[in-house]
C-alpha positions in Angstrom: -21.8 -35.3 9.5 -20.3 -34.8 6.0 -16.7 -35.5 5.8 -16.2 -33.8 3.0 -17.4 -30.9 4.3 -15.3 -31.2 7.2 -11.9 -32.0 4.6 -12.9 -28.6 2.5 -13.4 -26.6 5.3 -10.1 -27.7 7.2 -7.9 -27.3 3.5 -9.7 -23.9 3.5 -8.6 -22.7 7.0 -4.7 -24.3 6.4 -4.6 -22.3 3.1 -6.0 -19.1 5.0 -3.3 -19.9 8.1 -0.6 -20.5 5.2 -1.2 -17.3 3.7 -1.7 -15.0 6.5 2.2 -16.6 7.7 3.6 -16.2 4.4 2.5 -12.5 4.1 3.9 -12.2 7.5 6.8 -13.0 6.3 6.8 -9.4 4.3 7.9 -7.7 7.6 10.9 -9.5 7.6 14.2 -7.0 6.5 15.8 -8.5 3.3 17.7 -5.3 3.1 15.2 -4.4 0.1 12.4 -1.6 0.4 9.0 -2.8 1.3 6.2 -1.0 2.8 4.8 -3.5 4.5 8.5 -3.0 7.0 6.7 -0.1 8.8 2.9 -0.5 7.7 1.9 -2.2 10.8 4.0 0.4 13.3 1.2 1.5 16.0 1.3 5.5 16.8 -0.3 7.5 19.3 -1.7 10.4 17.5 -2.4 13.4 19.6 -4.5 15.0 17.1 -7.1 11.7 17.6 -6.2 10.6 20.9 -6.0 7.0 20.3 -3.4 4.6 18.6 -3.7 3.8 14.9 -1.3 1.9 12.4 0.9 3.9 10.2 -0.8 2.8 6.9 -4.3 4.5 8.4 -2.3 7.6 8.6 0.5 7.6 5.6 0.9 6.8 2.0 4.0 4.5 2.1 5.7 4.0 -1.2 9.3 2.8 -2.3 10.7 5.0 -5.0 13.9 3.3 -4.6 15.1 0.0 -3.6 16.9 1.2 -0.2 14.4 3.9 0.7 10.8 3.9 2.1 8.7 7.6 1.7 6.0 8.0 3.8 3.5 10.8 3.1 1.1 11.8 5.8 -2.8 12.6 5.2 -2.5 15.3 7.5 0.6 17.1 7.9 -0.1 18.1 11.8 0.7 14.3 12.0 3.9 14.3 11.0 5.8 14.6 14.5 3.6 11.9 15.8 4.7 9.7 12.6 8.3 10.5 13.0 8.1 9.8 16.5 6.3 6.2 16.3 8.9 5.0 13.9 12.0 5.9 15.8 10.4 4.0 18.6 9.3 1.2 17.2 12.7 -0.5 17.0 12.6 -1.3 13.5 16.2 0.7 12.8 14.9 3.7 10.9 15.8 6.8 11.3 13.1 9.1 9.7 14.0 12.2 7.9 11.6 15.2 7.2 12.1 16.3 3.4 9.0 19.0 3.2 6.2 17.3 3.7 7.1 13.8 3.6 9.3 11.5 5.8 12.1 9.5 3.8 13.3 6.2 5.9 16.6 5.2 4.5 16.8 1.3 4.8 20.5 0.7 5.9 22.5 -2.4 4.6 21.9 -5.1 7.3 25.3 -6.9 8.7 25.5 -10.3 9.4 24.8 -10.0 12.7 21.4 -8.6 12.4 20.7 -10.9 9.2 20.8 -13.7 11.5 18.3 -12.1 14.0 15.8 -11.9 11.3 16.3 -15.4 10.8 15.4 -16.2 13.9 12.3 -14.0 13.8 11.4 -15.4 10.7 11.8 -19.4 12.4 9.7 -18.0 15.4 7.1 -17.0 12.7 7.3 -20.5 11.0 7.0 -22.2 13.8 3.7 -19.8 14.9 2.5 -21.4 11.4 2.9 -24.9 12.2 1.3 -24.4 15.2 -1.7 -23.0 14.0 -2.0 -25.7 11.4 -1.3 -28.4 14.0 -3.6 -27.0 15.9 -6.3 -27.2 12.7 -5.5 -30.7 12.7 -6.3 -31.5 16.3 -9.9 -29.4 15.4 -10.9 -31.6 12.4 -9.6 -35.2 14.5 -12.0 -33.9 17.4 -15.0 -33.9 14.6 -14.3 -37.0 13.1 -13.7 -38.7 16.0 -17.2 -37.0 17.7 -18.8 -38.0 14.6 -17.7 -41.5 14.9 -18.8 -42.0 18.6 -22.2 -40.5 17.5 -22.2 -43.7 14.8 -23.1 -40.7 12.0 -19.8 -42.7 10.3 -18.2 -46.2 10.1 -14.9 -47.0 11.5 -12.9 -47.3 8.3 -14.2 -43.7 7.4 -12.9 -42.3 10.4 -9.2 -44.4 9.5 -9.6 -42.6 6.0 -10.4 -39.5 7.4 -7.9 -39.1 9.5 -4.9 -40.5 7.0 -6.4 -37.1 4.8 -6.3 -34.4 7.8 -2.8 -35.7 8.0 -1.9 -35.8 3.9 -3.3 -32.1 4.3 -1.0 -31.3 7.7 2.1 -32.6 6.0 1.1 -30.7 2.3 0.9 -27.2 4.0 3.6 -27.9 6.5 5.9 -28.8 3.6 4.9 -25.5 2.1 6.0 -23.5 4.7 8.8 -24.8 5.6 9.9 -24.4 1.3 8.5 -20.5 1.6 10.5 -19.8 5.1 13.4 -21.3 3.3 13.0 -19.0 0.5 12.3 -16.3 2.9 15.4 -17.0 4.9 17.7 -17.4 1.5 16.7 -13.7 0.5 17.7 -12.3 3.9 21.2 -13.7 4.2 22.0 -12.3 0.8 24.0 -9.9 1.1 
C-alpha cells in the first residue's frame, strides 16, 4: 500500500465533500437573487409524466437583484412550473408576465433569517460529517495496511497525524465559509 496514494486520494475526496457543501450553501436565501434558490425545485410535469428539476425545464436568470425570471422551454409547461414553485415551500409567489414567470424575492425578517441559519448549521454539520466520515475511511486503510505488515509502525503514527492535519484543514474551512455564509444572511 502507498500512503501517498492513500493521503492524495483522501485530500481529493475532502476538497470534492468541501465543495459540493459550500455550493450547497447557494440555496440558502441571503435576500439577494440567485438561481440556484429554485434550480433544484422537483416538478411533476404532465406533459412528460415523470418529475424533473426546474433547471431541465426553465432558463432561470436574475435581471435584478430582488427578482428571479424563469423562462420555460416549452410554454405548455408553464402551469406545471408555476405550480411546483408555489409548492415547494421556498416563499415565492410566481407571476406569469407573457411567457415567462417572474418570482419576486421578498425582504426576509429576522425571524426567517434565523431559520436559514439554522438550515445553513444543519448543512455544515452534514459537511463535517462527511469529512469525518473520510477520515474514519483512510484510518481503516492505514491501519489494514499496517496489520498486513505492507508498513512500519511509525508510518502508520505519521500517517495518521496527516489524515488528521487534513480533517482539521477542511474542517476549519468550513466552519470560516458557513461563517461567511451565515454573516451575508443576517444582513439586513
Amino acid at each position: 500500500m502507498d500512503i501517498e496514494f492513500t493521503m492524495l486520494e483522501l485530500e481529493e475526496a475532502m476538497q470534492k465533500s468541501l465543495d459540493f457543501t459550500i455550493s450547497d450553501y447557494t440555496s440558502i436565501r441571503t435576500g439577494k437573487a440567485n438561481p440556484s434558490m429554485v434550480e433544484g425545485v422537483e416538478i411533476h410535469v404532465n406533459a412528460y409524466g415523470m418529475n424533473m428539476k426546474l433547471r431541465q425545464l426553465a432558463n432561470i436568470t436574475t435581471p435584478e437583484p430582488r427578482m428571479i425570471v424563469v423562462e420555460p422551454f416549452d410554454f405548455a409547461n408553464m402551469k406545471d412550473i408555476e405550480r411546483g414553485i408555489r409548492e415547494s415551500r421556498l416563499g415565492f409567489n410566481p407571476v406569469t408576465y407573457g411567457k415567462i414567470l417572474r418570482l419576486p424575492v421578498p425582504e426576509l425578517t429576522q425571524e426567517r433569517r434565523k431559520e436559514m441559519v439554522k438550515i445553513l448549521k444543519e448543512k455544515s454539520e452534514d459537511g463535517k460529517i462527511r469529512l469525518r466520515g473520510l477520515r474514519r475511511d483512510a484510518v481503516e486503510a492505514v491501519r489494514k495496511a499496517e496489520k498486513a505488515s505492507a508498513i512500519t509502525e511509525d508510518d502508520l503514527k505519521g500517517a495518521e497525524k496527516t489524515i488528521q492535519d487534513y480533517t482539521d484543514k477542511y474542517i476549519k474551512e468550513l466552519e470560516a465559509a458557513t461563517t461567511k455564509k451565515e454573516a451575508e444572511v443576517m444582513q439586513v
